[in-house]
N, C-alpha and C positions, 0 to 999 in steps of 0.2 A: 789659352782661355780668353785674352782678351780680344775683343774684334777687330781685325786685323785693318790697317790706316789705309784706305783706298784712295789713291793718290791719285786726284782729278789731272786733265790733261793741262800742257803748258796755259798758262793764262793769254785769254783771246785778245787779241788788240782788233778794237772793231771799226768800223766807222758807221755812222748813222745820220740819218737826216735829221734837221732842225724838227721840232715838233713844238703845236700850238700849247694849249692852254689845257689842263687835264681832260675836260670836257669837250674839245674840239674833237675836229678830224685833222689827222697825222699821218703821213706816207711811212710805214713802220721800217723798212728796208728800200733797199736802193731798185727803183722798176717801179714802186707801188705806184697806181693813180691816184692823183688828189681827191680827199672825198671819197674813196674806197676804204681806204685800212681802218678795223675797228677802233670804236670810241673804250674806254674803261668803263663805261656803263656797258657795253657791248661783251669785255669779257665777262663782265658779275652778272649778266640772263645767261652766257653761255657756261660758265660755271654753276650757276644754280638751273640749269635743266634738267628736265628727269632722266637725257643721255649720261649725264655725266655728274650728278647727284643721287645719292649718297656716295658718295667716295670710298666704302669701304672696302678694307683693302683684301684684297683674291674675287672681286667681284667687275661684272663687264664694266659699268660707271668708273670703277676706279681705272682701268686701264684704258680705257676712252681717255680721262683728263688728263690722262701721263702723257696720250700722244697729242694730245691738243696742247697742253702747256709746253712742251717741247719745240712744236710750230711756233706758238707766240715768244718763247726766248728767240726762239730763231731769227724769226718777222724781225725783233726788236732789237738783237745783237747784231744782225747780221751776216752771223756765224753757227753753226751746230750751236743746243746747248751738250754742256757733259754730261752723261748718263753715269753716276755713279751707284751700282750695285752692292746691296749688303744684306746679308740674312735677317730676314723678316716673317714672322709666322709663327703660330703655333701647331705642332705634331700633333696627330690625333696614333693614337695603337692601334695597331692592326694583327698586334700578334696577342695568342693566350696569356697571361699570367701565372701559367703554373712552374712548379719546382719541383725538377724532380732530383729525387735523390739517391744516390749509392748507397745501399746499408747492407750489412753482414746478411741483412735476412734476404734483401735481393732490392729492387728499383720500389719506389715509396712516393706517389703522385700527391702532392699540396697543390689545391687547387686555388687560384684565385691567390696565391702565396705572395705577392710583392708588387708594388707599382715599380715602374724603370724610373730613375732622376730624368727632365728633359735636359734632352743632350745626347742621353746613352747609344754609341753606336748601336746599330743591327748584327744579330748576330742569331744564324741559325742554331737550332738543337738537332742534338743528335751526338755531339760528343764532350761528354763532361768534363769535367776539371776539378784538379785536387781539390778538395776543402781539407789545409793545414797551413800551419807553418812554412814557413819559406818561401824562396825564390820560384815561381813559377804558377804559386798555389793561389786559392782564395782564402784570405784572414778567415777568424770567426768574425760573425756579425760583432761591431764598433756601435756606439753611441754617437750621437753629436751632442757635445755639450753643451757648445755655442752657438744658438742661431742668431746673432745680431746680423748686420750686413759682413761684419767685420769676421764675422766666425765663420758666416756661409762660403765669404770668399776664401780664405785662409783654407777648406776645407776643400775647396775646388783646385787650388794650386797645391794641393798632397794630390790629389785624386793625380794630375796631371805630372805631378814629380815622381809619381810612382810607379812601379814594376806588376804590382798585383792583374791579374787578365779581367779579374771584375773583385768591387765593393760590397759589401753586405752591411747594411744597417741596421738596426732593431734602436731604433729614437723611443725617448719617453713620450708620453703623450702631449705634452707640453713641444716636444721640439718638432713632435710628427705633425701637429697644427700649424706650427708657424712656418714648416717646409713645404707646406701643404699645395703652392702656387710651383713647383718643381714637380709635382705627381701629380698634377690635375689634366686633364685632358678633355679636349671638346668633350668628346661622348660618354665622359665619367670622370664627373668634381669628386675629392674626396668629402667624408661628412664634415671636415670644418672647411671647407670652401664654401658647402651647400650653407651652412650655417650663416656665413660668413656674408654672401650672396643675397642670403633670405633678408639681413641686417642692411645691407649698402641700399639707402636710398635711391642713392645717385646711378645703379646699376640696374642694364636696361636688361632683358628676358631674353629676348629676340638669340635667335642662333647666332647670326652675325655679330652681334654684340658680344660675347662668350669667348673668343680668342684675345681680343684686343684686351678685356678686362683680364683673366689670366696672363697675359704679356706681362699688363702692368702692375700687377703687384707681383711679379716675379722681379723686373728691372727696381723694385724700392728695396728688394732682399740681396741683390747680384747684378747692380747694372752691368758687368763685362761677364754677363754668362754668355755658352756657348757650346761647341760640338765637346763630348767629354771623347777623355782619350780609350779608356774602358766603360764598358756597365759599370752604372752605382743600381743594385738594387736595393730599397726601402721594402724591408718584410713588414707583414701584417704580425700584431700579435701571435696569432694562432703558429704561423708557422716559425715564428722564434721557439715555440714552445717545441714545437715538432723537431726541430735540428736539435734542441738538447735533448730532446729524450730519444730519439734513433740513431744519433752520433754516425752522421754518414761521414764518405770518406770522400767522396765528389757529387755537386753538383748538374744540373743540366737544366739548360732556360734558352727560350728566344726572345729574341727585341726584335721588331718588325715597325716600321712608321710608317706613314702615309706618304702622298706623294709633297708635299708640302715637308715633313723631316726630309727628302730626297734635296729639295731647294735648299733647307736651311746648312746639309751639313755640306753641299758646294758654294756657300755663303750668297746664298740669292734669295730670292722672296722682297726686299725692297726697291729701291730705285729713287735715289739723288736729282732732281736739277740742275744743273749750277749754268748761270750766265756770269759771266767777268769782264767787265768793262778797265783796260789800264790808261794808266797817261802816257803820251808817246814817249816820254824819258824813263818809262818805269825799268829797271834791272835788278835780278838776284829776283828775292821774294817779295813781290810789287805790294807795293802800299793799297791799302783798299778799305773803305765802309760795307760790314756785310750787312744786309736783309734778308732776315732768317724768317720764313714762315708755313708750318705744315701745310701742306697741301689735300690728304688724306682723312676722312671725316667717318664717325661715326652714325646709325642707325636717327633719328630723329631730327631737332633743329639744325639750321645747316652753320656753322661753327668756324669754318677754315673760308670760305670761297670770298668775304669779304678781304680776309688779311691779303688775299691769295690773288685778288685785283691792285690791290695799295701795293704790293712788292711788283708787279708787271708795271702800276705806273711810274713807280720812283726809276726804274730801267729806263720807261718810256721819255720821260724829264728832263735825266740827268747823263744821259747816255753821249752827248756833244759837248756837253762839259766838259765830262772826262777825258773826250778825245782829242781836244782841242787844245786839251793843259790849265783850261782854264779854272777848274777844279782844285782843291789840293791832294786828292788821292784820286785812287782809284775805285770802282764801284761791282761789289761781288753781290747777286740775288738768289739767292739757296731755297727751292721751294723742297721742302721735305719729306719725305715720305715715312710712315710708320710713327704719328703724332700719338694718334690712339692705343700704339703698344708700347707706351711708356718712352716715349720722345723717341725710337731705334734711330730714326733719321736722324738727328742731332746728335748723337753718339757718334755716329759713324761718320760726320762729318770734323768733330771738331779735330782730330789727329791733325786732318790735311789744313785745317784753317792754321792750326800752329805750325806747321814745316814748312808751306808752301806759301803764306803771306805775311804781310807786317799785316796784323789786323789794328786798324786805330776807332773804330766803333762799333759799335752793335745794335741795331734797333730791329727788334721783334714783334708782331703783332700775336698778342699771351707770353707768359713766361719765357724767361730768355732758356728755363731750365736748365740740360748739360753744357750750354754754349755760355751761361755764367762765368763758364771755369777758366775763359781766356781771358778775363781780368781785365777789358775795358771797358770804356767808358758806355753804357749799355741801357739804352730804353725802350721800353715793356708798354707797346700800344692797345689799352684793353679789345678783347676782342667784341666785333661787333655781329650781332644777328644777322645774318644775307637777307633775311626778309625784309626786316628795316631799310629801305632805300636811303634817307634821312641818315640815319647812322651809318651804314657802310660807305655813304660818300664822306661823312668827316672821319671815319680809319683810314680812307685812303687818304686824303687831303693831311690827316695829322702825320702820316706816314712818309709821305710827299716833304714835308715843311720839316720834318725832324732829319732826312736824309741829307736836303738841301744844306742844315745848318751843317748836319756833320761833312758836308764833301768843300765849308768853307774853311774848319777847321775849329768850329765855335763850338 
């Protein structure tokens, strides 16, 4: 259940040219002409163009700036950056909702009978299974008692320790509200989503908006949710009521997802940056300052492209330092993908930042969120407007000046 640790490639040892003054011109790679390679004003217009703004993610803009920011690690490191893959996205159904059922008087269609948990593998109808006791069968419908974070996960690791071919729920009302971001789907909120939706200020209408907000209040209930090993179906009242009074003896359901559940249960839908800059002494797991900042943006003002300029130029700064030894670490640049679905990027990063380096800082442009959990020394660059010119040159510039302290060791 938990998302599995995507282990980036060996750390790059690069070499890069000296570079002027944030605002100058800088030969990014070795070949550039002087006076050719972009300014960091030059990536934040090319970041804030309507190519490659809004950044949301399964849309053309967003895969434009994945291949552009990819070039500029490139240009800047010297080397590929790593393209780290992780499931990203929300399923939409594609199959019915009905239930059918086995009964002494013959086959009993509930329509509309159950949402699937996301997660639920796909699975055709057409041949049922026991509803009983034992090994092989489906339980009766269970309750959840616990919906904290602590109950939903606890619940996911039975789902996953278990034998049963599929789950059957019937929650109180109370528990089926607050599971409600696990049964929602683009093309049909449950009614306390809709509720719940109609209340969030802060939540925008737009279709594209609509995934990323379901993401993220599902990662505050389960951030290590993920592909389930069976069907959990979540019955409607009605049809709790229908299995105790026709007492079948087996079931019959489909689960069918979109192309997007196709991505998520081969653990794809996202995509990692990473640039790594080491010192030429580095060995084992290299020492290194990460700059961690989404990349991926939502429907309205544009939110990530300044942080998303200030981490290209602390690469662009500090990049001969590090290679030179004159540094005291090493310098890792994480632009992330999946901000808007409840940090996914940060998640699926932090495994490898714990296995694969000494991490001795952390500075983020917004919340350091999941990457908090690596326990150092770590500051949180408020994020600035891209419209603001004024302001997104002091995030870069404070983002710049807090890198430099941290690769002195201060």
């Amino acid at each position: 259940m938990r998302p599995r640790a995507l282990a980036l490639v060996a750390a790059l040892v690069v070499t890069l040219l000296p570079v002027t003054a944030s605002r100058g011109r800088a030969a990014d790679a070795p070949g550039a002409g002087a006076g050719t390679a972009p300014t960091p004003d030059d990536d934040l217009a090319r970041l804030t163009s309507s190519a490659l703004s809004p950044r949301v993610v399964g849309t053309a803009p967003h895969a434009a700036a994945r291949a552009f920011l990819a070039e500029r690690l490139a240009a800047l490191a010297g080397a590929p950056a790593t393209a780290a893959t992780f499931p990203l996205g929300v399923a939409d159904l594609r199959s019915p909702r009905d239930l059918v059922l086995t009964t002494p008087k013959g086959p009993v269609v509930l329509r509309d009978a159950f949402r699937p948990w996301a997660g639920s593998p796909t699975r055709a109808a057409g041949t049922p299974v026991p509803l009983a006791d034992g090994r092989g069968a489906v339980p009766l419908p269970g309750r959840l008692p616990d919906t904290s974070p602590e109950g939903v996960t606890r619940f996911l690791r039975q789902v996953e320790d278990g034998t049963a071919p599929a789950i059957l729920l019937a929650p109180s009302p109370g528990a089926r509200a607050a599971i409600a971001p696990f049964l929602d789907v683009p093309s049909s909120l449950t009614a306390a989503s809709r509720a719940a939706r109609d209340a969030d200020a802060s939540a925008l209408c737009s279709p594209e908006a609509l995934a990323p907000w379901i993401a993220s209040r599902r990662a505050a209930l389960a951030p290590d949710d993920g592909p389930l090993r069976v069907p959990v179906l979540v019955l409607e009242d009605d049809a709790y009521e229908a299995l105790d009074r026709e007492k079948p003896t087996a079931i019959d359901f489909a689960v069918a997802w979109d192309a997007v559940g196709d991505a998520l249960a081969q653990g794809r839908g996202g995509e990692n940056l990473v640039a790594v800059v080491t010192r030429p002494d580095a060995t084992g797991a290299p020492a290194v300052v990460v700059v961690a900042v989404p990349y991926d943006d939502a429907p309205g003002p544009d939110r990530t492209s300044a942080g998303v300029a200030a981490a290209l130029a602390a690469l662009r700064a500090y990049a001969s330092a590090v290679r030179d030894g004159t540094a005291a670490c090493g310098l890792l640049v994480a632009l992330l993908d999946g901000g808007t679905f409840g940090a996914r990027g940060a998640r699926a990063l932090l495994p490898t930042l714990r296995d694969a380096y000494d991490v001795k800082a952390l500075v983020t442009v917004g919340p350091a969120g999941p990457l908090g959990a690596l326990g150092v020394p770590t500051e949180e660059v408020p994020v600035a407007p891209a419209a603001d010119a004024a302001a997104a040159r002091a995030t870069r510039d404070d983002v710049v000046a807090r890198v430099g302290r941290a690769l002195r060791g201060k």
